[in-house]
C-alpha positions as CSV (number, residue, x, y, z in Angstrom):
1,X,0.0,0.0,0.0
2,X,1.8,3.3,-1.2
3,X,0.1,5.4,0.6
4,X,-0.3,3.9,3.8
5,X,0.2,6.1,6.7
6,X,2.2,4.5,9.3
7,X,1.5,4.2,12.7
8,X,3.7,5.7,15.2
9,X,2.9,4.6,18.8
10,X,4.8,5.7,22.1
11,X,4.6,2.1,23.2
12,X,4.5,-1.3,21.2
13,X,1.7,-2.7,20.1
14,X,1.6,-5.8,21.7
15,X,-1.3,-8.6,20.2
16,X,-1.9,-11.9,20.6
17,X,-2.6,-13.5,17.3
18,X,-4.4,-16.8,18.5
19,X,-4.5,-18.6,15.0
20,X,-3.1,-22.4,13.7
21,X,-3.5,-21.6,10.2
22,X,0.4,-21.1,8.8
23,X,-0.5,-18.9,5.9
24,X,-2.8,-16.6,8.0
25,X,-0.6,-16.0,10.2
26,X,2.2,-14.9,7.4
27,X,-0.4,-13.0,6.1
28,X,-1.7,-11.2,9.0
29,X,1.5,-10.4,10.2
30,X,2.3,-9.2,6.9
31,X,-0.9,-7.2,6.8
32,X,-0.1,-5.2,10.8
33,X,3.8,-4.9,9.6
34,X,2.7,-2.7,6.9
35,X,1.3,0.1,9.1
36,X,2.6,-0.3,12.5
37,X,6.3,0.2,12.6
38,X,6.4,-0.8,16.5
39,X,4.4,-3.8,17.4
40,X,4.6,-7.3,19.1
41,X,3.1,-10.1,17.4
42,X,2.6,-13.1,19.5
43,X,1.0,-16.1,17.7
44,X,-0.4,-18.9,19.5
45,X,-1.8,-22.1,17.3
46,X,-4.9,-22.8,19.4
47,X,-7.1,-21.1,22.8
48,X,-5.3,-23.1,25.3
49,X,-2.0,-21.5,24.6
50,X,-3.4,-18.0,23.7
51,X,-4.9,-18.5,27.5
52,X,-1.4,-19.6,28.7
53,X,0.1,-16.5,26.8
54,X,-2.5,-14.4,28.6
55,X,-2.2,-16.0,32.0
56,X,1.0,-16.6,32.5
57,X,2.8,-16.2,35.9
58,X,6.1,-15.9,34.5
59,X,5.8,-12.9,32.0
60,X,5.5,-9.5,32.1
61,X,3.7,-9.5,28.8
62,X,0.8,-7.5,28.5
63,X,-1.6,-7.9,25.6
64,X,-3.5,-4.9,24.7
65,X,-6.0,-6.7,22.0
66,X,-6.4,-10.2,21.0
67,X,-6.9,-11.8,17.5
68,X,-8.6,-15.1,17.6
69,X,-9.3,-17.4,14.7
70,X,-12.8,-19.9,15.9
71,X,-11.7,-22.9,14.3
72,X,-8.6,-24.2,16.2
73,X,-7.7,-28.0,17.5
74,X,-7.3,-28.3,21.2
75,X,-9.5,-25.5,22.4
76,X,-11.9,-23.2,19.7
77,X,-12.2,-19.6,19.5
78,X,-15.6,-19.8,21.2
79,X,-14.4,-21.8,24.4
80,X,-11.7,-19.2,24.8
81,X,-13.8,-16.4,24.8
82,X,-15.8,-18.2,28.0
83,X,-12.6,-19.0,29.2
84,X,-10.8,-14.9,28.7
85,X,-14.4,-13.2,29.9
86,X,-14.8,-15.6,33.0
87,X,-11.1,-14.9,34.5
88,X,-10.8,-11.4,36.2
89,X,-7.3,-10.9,34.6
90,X,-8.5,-11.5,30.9
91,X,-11.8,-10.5,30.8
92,X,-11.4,-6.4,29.8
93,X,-9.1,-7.3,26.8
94,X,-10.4,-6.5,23.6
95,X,-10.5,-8.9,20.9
96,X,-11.3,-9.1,17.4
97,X,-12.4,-12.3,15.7
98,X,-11.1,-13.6,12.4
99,X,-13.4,-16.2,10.8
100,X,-14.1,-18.4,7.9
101,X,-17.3,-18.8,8.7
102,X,-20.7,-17.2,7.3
103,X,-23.0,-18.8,9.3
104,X,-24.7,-15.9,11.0
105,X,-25.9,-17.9,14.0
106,X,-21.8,-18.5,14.6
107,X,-21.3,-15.5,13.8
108,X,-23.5,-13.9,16.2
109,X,-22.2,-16.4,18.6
110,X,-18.6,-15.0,19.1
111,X,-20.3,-11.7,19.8
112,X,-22.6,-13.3,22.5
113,X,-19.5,-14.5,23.9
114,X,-17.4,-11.7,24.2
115,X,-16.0,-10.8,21.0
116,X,-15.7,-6.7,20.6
117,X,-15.9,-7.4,16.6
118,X,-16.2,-10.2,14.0
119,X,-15.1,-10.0,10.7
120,X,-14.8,-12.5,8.0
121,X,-11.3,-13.5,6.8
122,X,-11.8,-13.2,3.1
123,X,-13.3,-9.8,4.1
124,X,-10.2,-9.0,5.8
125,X,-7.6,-10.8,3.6
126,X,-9.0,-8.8,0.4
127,X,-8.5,-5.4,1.4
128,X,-5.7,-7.2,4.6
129,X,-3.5,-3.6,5.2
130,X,-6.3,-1.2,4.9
131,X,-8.8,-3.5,7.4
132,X,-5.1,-3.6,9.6
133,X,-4.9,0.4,9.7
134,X,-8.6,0.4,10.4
135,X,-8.0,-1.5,13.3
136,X,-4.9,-0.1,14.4
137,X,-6.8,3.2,14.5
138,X,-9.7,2.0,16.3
139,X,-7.8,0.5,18.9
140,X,-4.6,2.6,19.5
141,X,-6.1,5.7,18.2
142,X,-9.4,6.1,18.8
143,X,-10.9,3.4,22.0
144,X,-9.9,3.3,25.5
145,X,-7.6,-0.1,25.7
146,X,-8.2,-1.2,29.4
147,X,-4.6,-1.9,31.0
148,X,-2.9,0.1,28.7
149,X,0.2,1.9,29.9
150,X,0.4,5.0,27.0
């Protein structure tokens, strides 16, 4: 993207990207690299270690938002959302939901469960750096993050 304007933050970015799909991940790291020059990418390949990421005893990572793919092995998207909204130290972190799915009862779903947006992955992959700096905005820009330091 030529014109892209790129994001200058006091702090890092720091997400979790809880996805097991190889390419998506190249390609939504791809996507966030393009605008934000000073970011963290964490990947986990299913819920259980996006939890472990986000609950860990050991580490002083912070996550400010969460991307979550539904369909993992191990643990889904959905039973991570329960499991992030139920625990007091997870349950105010933002997170944005990646899917395959166009099921609107699924869908609707993630949102019942906690999700702060759902968007489609060949909605997101189409237009990927412009739906990145839309988000980027949103969330370092424009919405409280809860936890945030800057």
């Amino acid at each position: 993207m030529e014109n892209s304007q790129i994001a200058l933050l006091d702090e890092p970015a720091h997400i979790l990207l809880v996805e097991d799909d190889h390419d998506d991940v190249l390609l939504i790291k791809r996507a966030f690299g393009s605008i934000l020059e000073n970011f963290v990418l964490t990947v986990a390949e299913n819920g259980q270690k996006g939890l472990d990421h986000l609950h860990s005893e050991n580490s002083e990572q912070k996550f400010d938002i969460v991307i979550l793919d539904i369909n993992m092995p191990v643990m889904d998207g959905y039973q991570f959302l329960e499991r992030l909204r139920a625990d007091e130290r997870s349950s105010k972190v933002p997170v944005v939901v990646l899917t395959t799915t166009n099921n609107k009862a699924q869908l609707d779903k993630a949102y019942e469960l906690g999700a702060n947006t759902v968007i489609q992955k060949d909605k997101f992959f189409e237009l990927a750096p412009e739906v990145a700096q839309v988000l980027i905005d949103y969330w370092y820009r424009l919405a409280h993050i809860p936890d945030r330091q800057s």
